[in-house]
N, C-alpha and C positions, 0 to 999 in steps of 0.2 A: 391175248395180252395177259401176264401174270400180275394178282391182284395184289393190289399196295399193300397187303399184308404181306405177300411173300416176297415183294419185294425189301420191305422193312427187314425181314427175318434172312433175307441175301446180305443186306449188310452188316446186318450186325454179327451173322458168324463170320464173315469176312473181316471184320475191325476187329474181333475177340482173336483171331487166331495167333497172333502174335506181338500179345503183349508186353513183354519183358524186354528193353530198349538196348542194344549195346552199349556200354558205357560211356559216358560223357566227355568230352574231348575238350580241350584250353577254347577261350572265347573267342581266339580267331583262327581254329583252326579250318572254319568253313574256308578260307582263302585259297588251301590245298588244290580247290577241283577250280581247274582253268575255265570253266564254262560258268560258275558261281562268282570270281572274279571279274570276270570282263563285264556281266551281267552287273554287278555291281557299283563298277566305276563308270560305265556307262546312263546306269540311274541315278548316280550322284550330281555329272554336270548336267541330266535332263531336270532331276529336285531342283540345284541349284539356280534355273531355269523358270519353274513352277514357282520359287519364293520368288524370285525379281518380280514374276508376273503379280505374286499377291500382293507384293507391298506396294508395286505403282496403281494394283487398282483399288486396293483399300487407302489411301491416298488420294488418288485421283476423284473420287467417290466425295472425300473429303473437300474437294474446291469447288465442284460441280454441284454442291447443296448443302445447306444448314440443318439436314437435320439427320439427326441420332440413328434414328430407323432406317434411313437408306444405307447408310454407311457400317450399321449391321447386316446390312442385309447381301452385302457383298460376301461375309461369310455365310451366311446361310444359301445362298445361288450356288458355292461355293459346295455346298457337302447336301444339298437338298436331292440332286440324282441319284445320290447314292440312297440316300433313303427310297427314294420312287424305283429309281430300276434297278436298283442292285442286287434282291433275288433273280430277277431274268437276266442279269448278268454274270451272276452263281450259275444257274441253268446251261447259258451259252459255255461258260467255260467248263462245266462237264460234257457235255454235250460234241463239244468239237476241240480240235487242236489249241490246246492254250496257247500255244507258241505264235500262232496265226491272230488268234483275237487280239492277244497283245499287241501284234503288228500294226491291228485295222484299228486301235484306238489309238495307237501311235502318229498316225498318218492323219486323223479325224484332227484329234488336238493339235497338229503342228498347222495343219488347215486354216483353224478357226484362230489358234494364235495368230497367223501371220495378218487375215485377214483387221484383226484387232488393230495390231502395231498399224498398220497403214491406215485406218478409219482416223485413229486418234492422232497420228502424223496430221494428218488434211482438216481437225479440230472438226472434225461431224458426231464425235462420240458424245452420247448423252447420257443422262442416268439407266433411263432403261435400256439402252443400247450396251452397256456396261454392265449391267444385270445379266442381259441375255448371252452375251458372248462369257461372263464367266459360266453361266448355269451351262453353257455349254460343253466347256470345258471339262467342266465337272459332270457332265453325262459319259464324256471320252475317260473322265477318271472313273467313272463306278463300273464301267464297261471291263475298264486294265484290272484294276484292283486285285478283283478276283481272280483273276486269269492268273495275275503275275503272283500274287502269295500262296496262290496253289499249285504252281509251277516251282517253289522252291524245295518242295520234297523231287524233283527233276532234277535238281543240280548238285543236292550233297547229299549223305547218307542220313538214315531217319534218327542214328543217335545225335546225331549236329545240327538235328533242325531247330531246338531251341537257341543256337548258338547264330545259324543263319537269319534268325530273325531279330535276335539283337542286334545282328551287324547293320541288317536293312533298317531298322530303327537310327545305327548311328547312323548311315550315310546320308537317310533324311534331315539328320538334328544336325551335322556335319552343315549342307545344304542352309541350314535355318539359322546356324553360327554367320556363315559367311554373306546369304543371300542379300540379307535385310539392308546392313551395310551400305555392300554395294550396290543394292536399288536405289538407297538414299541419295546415294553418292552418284550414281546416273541421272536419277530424277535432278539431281541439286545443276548441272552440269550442262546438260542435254535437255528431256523431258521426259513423259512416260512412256512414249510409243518407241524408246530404243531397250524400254527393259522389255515390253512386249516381246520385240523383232527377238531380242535376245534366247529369249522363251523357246521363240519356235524353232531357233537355229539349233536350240537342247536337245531336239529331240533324235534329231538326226541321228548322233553317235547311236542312240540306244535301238535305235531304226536299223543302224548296219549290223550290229552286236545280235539281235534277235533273228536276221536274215543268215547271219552264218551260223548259228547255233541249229544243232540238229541233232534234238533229243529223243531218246527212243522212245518206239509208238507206243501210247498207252491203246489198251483195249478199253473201246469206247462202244455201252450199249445207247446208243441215243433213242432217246422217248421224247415225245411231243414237249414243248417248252412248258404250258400250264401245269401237264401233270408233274413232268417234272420238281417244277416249284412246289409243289402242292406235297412230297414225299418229303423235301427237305424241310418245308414248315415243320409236316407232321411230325416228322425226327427230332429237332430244335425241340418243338414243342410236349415233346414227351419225352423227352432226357432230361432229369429234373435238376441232375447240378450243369449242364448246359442254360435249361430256363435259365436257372438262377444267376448265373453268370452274365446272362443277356437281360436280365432287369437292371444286375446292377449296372450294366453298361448305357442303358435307356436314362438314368439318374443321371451319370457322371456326366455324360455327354452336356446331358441339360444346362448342368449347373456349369461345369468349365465352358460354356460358349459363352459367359456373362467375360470372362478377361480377355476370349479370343477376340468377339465380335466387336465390344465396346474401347480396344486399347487404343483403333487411330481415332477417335474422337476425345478420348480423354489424351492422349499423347497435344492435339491438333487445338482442342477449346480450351481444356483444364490448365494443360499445361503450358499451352501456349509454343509448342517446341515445334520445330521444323521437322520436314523429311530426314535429315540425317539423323537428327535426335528420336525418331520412330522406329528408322533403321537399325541403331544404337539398341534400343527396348529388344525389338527380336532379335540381335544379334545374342544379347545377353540371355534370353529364353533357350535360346539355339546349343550356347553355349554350354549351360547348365542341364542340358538335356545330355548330349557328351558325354561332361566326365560323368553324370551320372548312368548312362546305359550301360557299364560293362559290372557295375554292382546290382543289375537287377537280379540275378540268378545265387547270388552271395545272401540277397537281401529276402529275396523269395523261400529260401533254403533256412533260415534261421525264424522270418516271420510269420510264416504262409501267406496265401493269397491275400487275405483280412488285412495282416498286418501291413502287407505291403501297400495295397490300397489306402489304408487308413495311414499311412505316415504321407504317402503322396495329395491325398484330398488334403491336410492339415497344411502341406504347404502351400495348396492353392488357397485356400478359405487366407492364408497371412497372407499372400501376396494380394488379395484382390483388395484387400481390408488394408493392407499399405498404400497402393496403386490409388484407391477411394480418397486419400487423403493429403498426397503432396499436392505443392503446387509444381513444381520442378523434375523435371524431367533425372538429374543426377540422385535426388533423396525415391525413385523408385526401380533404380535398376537394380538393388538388390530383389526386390520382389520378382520382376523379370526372371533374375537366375535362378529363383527356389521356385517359379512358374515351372520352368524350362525341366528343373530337374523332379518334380512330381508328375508331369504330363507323361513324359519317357517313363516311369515308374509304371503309372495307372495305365497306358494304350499298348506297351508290350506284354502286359503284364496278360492282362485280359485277350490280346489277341493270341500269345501263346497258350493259355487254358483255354480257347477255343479249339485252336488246332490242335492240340492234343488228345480233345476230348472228338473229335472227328473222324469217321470214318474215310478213306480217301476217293468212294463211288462218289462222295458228294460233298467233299470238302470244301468244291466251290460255291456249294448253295449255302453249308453252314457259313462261312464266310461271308458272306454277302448277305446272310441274313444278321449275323453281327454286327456290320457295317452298316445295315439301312437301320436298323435297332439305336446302334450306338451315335451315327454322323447323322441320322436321322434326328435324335434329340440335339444337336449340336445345333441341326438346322431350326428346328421350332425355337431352343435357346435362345439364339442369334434374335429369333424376329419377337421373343417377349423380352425380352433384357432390353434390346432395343427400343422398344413400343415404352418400357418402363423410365426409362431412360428421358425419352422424350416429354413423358408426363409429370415426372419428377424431376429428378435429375442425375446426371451420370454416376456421382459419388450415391447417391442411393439404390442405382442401380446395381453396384459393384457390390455395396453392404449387402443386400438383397438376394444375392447370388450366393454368400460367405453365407449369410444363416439358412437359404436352401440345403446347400452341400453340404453343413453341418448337420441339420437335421434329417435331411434323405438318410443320409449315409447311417447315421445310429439308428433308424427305424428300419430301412433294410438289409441292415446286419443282422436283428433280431427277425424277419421277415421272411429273408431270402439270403442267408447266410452263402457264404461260398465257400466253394466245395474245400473238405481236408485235404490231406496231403495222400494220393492215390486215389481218391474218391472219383470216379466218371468213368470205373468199368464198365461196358456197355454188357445189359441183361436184356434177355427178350423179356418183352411185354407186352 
């Protein structure tokens, strides 16, 4: 077996040899390749699908107990496998047919969705039963993830990948505009176990879209799964404007999971507003993620990475610090929408200076190590903002959050600055 020296030194003349990108094409030209369209409308009504699921059960979470922490912790169950398995989920999807794992996590999650919808139909679901079926879900998600965002250099050419990933950005905010809404609006009607059913019925289209998709075969050296992981650490971990990229994403995640985790409890105690009116909140986050995704590459191009990050955490730090302070549900939906459109700024922003800065033998482990890096802080977030929340209270937990992510942010700019503009040629070392 060749030594993880040489294998390091396989990739990285492999990633150096062709660096100079064909030129940049309009933001939607990724639509062009019929394999990238079907792939996309088809992950739309499964997102679509995945919001109903979150907002009946960050909701549902919310009837079933009085207190702060559980009902953060629906997000954190939520994005905590990605943290846990999401390198050996990077692993598997170099490893084997990405087309296939996306299958088998396809099929995992519509499983456990369904199983949900019906638990909660026959009213047997509890808090930790609701815990475990989302954490499950969310194992089925750290499992795709990776598979499917490193399966998108499979579908369009390598000058439009920046372009295919803002699209997959809007079709999720797309999804977060409409979802929230209509869970509200199901919940308000029905209950929560028909946005569940909803859920699992999503997944199907993307189930048939990925069975007739048949991309050509990548040459796959497969090596044992530890060591595996362990070349994609080493990589991550000695590419210093990647490190740097993946602290600051360990930060952000932190601090934005204080408005993700805590908003159906402050929508639910604070504000005293109903399902529709929580619905209303994401739809408007949803919203402003949208019109903002098709100016990220406008915004990245005039700011750099810095700037853009720093104009997106400044509107989360106002949102949370408005959010902290109405009593009414109407005096915070503007925060909502300047939420909506910082988040899309900050998570495309960073997951395309990943991909960029990636070699493609192992783009699904860098991947997935940014993902357990970044959703991984999102998950500990969730359960200290929460825990905070509890001991103090929700408006102090939300302040708390605003002078975190202000302060991270200015001491890891001087710390771990991110990379300039060209800066992550891959050099041996």
């Amino acid at each position: 077996m060749a030594r993880e020296e040489d294998i390091i030194e396989e990739i990285v003349e492999t990633a150096t040899a062709g660096l100079v990108p064909p030129p940049p094409s309009g933001t939607f030209s990724p639509f062009r390749y019929p394999v990238f369209r079907a792939i996309w409308i088809a992950n739309l009504f499964s997102n679509l699908g995945s919001t109903l699921q979150s907002v009946g059960a960050a909701w549902l979470m919310t009837e079933l107990t009085p207190s702060h922490q559980l009902v953060a912790l629906v997000q954190a169950s939520a994005t905590m496998p990605i943290m846990l398995l999401g390198m050996f989920a990077g692993a598997i999807a170099d490893n084997f047919d990405r087309r296939r794992v996306m299958l088998a996590a396809q099929v995992g999650m519509l499983t456990v969705s369904a199983v949900l919808a019906a638990l909660t139909y026959a009213g047997w679901i509890t808090p930790a039963l609701l815990l475990a079926f989302t954490l499950s879900v969310g194992a089925g998600t750290a499992l795709n993830s990776p598979a499917w965002q490193a399966s998108v250099r499979q579908q369009v050419d390598p000058g439009e990948l920046p372009q295919a990933i803002a699209l997959n950005s809007i079709s999720f905010n797309i999804a977060r505009s409409i979802g929230p809404a209509l869970g509200g609006l199901l919940i308000s009607i029905w209950n929560v176990s028909f946005a569940f059913a909803i859920n699992a019925v999503s997944y199907i289209g993307l189930i048939a879209v990925l069975m007739w998709w048949r991309p050509e075969a990548r040459k796959i050296e497969r090596r044992p799964i530890l060591p595996a992981v362990a070349v994609g650490i080493r990589y991550c971990a000695g590419n210093w404007p990647l490190r740097r990229i993946l602290i600051r994403g360990l930060a952000l995640g932190f601090s934005l999971a204080a408005y993700q985790s805590l908003l159906p409890a402050v929508v639910s105690a604070q504000m005293h507003g109903s399902e529709l009116e929580f619905g209303l909140m994401l739809g408007l986050f949803g919203i402003g993620s949208i019109l903002a995704a098709p100016l990220v590459g406008t915004i990245r191009k005039k700011l750099g990475l810095e700037g853009i990050l720093a104009l997106g955490s400044a509107l989360f730090v106002g949102s949370m610090s408005l959010v902290a302070e109405v009593s009414h549900v109407l005096y915070a939906l503007p925060g909502a929408f300047a939420a909506g459109m910082g988040w899309v700024w900050i998570m495309t922003t960073i997951n395309t200076a990943v991909q960029m800065r990636s070699p493609d033998e192992i783009l699904g482990r860098c991947l997935s190590i940014y993902q357990a890096v970044t959703f991984g802080g999102m998950a500990l977030g969730s359960w200290a903002w929460g825990a905070l929340a509890d001991w103090k209270s929700l408006p102090f937990a939300l302040h708390a959050g605003s002078v975190f992510l202000f302060v991270s942010f200015a001491i890891l700019r001087l710390v771990a600055p991110l990379p300039r503009p060209g800066e992550g040629v891959l050099k041996h070392t």
